[in-house]
N, C-alpha and C positions, 0 to 999 in steps of 0.2 A: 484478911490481910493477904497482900501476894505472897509467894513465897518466891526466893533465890532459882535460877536453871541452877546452882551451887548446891542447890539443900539450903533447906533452911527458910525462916523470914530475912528480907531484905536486912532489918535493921530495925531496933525501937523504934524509929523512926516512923513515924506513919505518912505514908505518901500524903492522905487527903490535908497532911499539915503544911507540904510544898506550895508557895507561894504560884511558882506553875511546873507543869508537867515536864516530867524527864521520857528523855529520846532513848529507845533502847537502841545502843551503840556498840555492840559484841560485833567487831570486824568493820564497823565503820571508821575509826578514828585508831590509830597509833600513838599513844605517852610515853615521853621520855623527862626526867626529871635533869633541869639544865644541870644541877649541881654536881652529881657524879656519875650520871648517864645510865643510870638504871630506865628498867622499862615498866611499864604500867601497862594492865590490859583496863581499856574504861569501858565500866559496866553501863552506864547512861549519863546525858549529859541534858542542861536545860540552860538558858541564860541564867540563870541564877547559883548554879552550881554544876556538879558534877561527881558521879562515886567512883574507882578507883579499883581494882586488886592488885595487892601488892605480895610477896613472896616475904614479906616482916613487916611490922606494924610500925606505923608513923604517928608521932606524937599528937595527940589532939592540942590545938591553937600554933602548931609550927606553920611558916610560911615558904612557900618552895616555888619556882618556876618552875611553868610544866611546859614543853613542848609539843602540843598537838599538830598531829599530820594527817592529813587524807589520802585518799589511794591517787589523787590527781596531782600530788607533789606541794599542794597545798600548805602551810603550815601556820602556827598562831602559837607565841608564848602568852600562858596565861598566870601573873601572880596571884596565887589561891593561900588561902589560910585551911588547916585542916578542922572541918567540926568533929569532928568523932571517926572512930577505927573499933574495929572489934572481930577477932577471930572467927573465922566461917569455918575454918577446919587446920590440920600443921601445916603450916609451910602456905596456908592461905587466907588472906588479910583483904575486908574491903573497909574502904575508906573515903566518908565525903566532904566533899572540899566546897568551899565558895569565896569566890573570886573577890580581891581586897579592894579592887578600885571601879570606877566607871569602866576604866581604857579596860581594864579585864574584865568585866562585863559584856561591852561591846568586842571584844576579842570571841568571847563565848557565841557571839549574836550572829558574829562571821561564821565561827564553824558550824552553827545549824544551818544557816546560809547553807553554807557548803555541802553539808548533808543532805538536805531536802534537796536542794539543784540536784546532786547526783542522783536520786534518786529517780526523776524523770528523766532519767537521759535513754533512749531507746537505744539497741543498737543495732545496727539494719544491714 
């Protein structure tokens, strides 16, 4: 199983049970939860979901707008449902989310978009 850069395994979760592969996103992507503007560092993200650290743990099946940002001013609200949270260490919480509709789906589908684009961009 992998294990967390945090310590630890990811999650019960086993990746090879992901439908498809998650982006590792540490410094790619900005979250902000629209509701009371807390931040979120996102550990990886795929069209299908996304995990989360948070500073306190978020209800498993709560629904929240997330605000993703990229370093290019970019941004995409995504309505995600939470599947699971579980304490990685005090004061550190990750949590994975997936998206409640198409239109969040395809929200998701832009920000890899936007992730890989940047990714080839040379600078000269």
């Amino acid at each position: 199983m992998a294990t967390s850069p945090l310590g630890g395994s990811p999650s019960g979760h086993s990746a090879s049970r992901r439908r498809t592969p998650r982006l590792d996103a540490h410094g790619l992507l900005c979250a902000r939860f629209e509701s009371d503007g807390r931040t979120a560092i996102v550990r990886d993200i795929s069209d299908n979901g996304f995990a989360l650290l948070t500073e306190s743990p978020v209800e498993p099946g709560m629904q929240r707008m997330v605000r993703f940002s990229l370093s290019d001013g970019a941004s995409e609200v995504v309505l995600a449902r939470v599947a699971h949270c579980e304490r990685l260490r005090m004061g550190t919480y990750m949590s994975g989310w997936a998206p409640v509709s198409a239109a969040a789906q395809e929200a998701l589908e832009r920000l890899l978009d936007g992730i890989i684009g940047a990714s080839f961009i040379v600078d000269e």
